[in-house]
N, C-alpha and C positions, 0 to 999 in steps of 0.2 A: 646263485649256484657257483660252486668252484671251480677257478679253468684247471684243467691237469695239465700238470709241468709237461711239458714238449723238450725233444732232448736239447734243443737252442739254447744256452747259457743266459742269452739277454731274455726268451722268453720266461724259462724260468724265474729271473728274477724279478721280472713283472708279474709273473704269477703269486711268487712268495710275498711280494709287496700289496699284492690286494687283496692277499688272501688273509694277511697279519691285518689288515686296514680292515676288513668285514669283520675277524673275531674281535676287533678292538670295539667296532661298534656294537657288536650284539652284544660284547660284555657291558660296554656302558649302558644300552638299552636298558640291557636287565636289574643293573644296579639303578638305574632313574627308578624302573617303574617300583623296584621295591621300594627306593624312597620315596616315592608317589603312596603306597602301599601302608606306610609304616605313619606318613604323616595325616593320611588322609585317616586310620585309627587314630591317633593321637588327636585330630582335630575333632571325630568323633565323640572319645573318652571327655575331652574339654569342654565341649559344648553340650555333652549330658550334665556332666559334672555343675556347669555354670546353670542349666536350665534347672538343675534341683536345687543348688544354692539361691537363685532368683527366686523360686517357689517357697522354701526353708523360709528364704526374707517377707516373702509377702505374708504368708502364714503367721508367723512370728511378729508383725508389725499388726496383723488383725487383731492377732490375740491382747498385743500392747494395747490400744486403741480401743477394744471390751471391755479389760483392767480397770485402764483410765476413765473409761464411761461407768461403771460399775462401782469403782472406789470411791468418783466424784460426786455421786448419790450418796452414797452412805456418809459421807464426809459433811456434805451440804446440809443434813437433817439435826445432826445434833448442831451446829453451827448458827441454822437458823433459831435453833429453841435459845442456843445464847442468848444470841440478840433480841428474841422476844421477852426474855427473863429481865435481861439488864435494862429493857423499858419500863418492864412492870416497876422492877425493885425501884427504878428512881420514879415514876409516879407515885409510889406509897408511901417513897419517904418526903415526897414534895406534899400527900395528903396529912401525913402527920407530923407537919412540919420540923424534920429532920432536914439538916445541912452539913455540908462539908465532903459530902462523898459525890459532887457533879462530876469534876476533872476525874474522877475515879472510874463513873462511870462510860463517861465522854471515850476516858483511854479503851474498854473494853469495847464499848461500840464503832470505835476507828479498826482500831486492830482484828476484829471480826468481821466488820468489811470488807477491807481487806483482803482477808483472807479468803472468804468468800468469794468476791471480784477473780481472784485467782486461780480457786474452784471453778468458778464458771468458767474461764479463759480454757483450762483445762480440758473441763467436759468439753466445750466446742468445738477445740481443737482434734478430741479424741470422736467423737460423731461427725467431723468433716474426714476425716482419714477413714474412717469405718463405713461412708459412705451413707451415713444414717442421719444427715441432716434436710429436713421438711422443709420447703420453700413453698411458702404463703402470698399471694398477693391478694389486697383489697383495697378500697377507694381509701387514700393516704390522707390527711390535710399537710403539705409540703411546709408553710410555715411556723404548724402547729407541732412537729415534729422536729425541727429545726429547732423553736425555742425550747424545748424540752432537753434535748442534749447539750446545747447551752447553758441552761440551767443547772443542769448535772454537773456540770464540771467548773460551774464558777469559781467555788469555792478554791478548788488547782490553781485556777488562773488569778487571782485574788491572791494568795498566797505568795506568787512571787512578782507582785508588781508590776501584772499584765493588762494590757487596756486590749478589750474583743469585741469587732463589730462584725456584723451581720451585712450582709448583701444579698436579696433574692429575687433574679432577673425571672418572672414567672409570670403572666398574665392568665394561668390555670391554677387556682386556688387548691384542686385535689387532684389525686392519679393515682394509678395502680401502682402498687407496688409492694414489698414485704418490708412492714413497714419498722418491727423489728432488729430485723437484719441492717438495716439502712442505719437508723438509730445506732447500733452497735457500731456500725463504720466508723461514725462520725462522732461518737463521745469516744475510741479509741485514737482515731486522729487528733482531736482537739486533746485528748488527753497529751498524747504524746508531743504536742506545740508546748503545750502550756509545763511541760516538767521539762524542757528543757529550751523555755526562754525563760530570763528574766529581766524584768523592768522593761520588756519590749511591747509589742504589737502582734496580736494574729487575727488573721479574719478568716470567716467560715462565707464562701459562697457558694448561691447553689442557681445553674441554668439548665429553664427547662426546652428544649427542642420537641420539635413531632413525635419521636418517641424514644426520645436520651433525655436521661438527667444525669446531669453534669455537676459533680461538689468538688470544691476545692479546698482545701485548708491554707493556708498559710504562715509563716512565723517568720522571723528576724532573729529567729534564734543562734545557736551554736553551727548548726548546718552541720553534715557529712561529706568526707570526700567521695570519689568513685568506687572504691572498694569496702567500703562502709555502708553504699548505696547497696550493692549486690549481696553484703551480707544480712544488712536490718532486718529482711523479711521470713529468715530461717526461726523457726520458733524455740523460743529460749536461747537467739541469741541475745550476748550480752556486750555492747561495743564498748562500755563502759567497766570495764572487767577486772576481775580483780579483790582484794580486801577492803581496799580502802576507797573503789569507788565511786563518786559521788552523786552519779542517779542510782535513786535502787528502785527495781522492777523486774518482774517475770520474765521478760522478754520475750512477749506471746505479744503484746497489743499490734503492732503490724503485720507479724504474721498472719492474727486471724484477720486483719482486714483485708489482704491481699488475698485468703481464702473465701470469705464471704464475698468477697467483691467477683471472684470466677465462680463461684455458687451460683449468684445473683446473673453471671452470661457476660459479666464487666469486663471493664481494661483498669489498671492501676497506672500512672504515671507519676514519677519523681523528681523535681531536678533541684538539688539543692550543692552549697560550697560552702566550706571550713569559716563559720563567722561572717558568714553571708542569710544566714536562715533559708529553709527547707519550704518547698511548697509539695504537695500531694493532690493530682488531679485523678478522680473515680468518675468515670464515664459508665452507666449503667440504665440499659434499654428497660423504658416502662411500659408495660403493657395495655391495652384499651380496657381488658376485660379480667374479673378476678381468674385467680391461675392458682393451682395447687399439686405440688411434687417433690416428689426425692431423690436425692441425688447416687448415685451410684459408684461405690469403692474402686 
């Protein structure tokens, strides 16, 4: 309330002083709480604004992600009838004994591979974002599955002068697990050892625990630093970038293993240096009993 000026001179002007010092504060009151007013709208307009462009993102990244499942079928069917054709055509010309068209065919069979290989990388990648990848376990054979992707990829590692052994700490011959998926880990890791060492050494081990298996890859290769570390697993990155490049690749193969391996309930681990070679350890819980699920977007 306001005192009223008394005829006193000194009270007066203690009056005037506290009476100027109350309209001072009710006017700043009132200016705060509209700017209280004006930003807490504006905080609201932003945060709709951002909750529909987050929504726009996810929508628009489903739709990506169907595309790419969708395009990677239809792509994959005529691709495989290639490859089925260009075995026929060199078996008929091998029965009628015709030559000169091996390396001819040879090229269309690599190059369709290929291409395929990166069809698939594709669709997997677009079914783990879409939420639409099956997770299968059943009774594994650990070292029968091990030389299988091994195998797969000798010929990489042959190519540039790479010696690969095997170590497999496991006193349980089988175990649950998607057996698949695990495969695909491990010929995308070895793959990615073997294209980027040469003349070196890489090993694949694998340690089974209670219920962890534990693989590791290793190499002597070229190695990454720390910020090369953080970006390798973004899909279609390319750390070798460029025209003139001299690995060429998709830039999906560690992506999807870092995806399969959180699929899978895993941990990924890395630690690798510039000219030091790269190791890659996948820690992933095997189950006692078959298990069968989907994953969710």
């Amino acid at each position: 309330a306001k005192v009223t000026p008394s005829a006193s001179l000194e009270v007066q002007k203690i009056s005037s002083t506290y009476n100027a010092m109350i309209s001072a504060l009710a006017e700043r009151d009132h200016k705060l709480r509209s700017q209280k007013e004006l930003l807490e709208t504006e905080v609201a307009l932003q945060t709709g604004e951002l909750v529909e462009a987050r929504d726009a993102a996810l929508e628009a990244n489903r739709h990506k992600s169907e595309f790419l499942a969708n395009i990677t079928h239809e792509l994959r069917t005529p691709l495989q009838s290639i490859l089925g054709y260009a075995e026929l055509l060199g078996e008929s010309l091998d029965d009628e004994g015709i030559s000169g068209f091996d390396k001819d065919l040879k090229k269309i069979s690599v190059n369709a591979n290929h291409l395929l290989h990166l069809i698939n990388s594709i669709l997997d990648i677009s079914k783990i974002e879409a939420g639409k990848m099956e997770v299968s376990t059943h009774q594994t054979d650990l070292e029968h599955l091990i030389s299988n992707a091994v195998s797969t990829v000798k010929p990489l590692v042959d190519k540039n002068n790479n010696r690969l052994s095997v170590k497999i700490d496991s006193t349980k011959q089988f175990i649950y697990a998607d057996e698949q998926k695990i495969f695909q880990i491990l010929l995308n890791l070895l793959g990615n050892a073997a294209k980027f060492t040469e003349n070196g050494n890489i090993e694949v081990a694998a340690t089974l625990g209670s219920n962890m298996l534990i693989l590791e890859v290793n190499d002597d290769g070229i190695g990454m630093n720390q910020e090369q570390q953080q970006l390798v697993f973004e899909p279609f990155r390319q750390l070798d970038a460029g025209e003139d490049r001299q690995f060429v690749g998709s830039g999906l193969g560690l992506s999807i293993v870092l995806k399969l391996t959180e699929v899978l309930g895993g941990e990924l681990h890395v630690q690798s240096a510039p000219q030091q070679g790269s190791s890659f350890r996948i820690e992933i819980p095997v189950e006692g009993q078959p298990t069968h699920y989907q994953t969710e977007a």
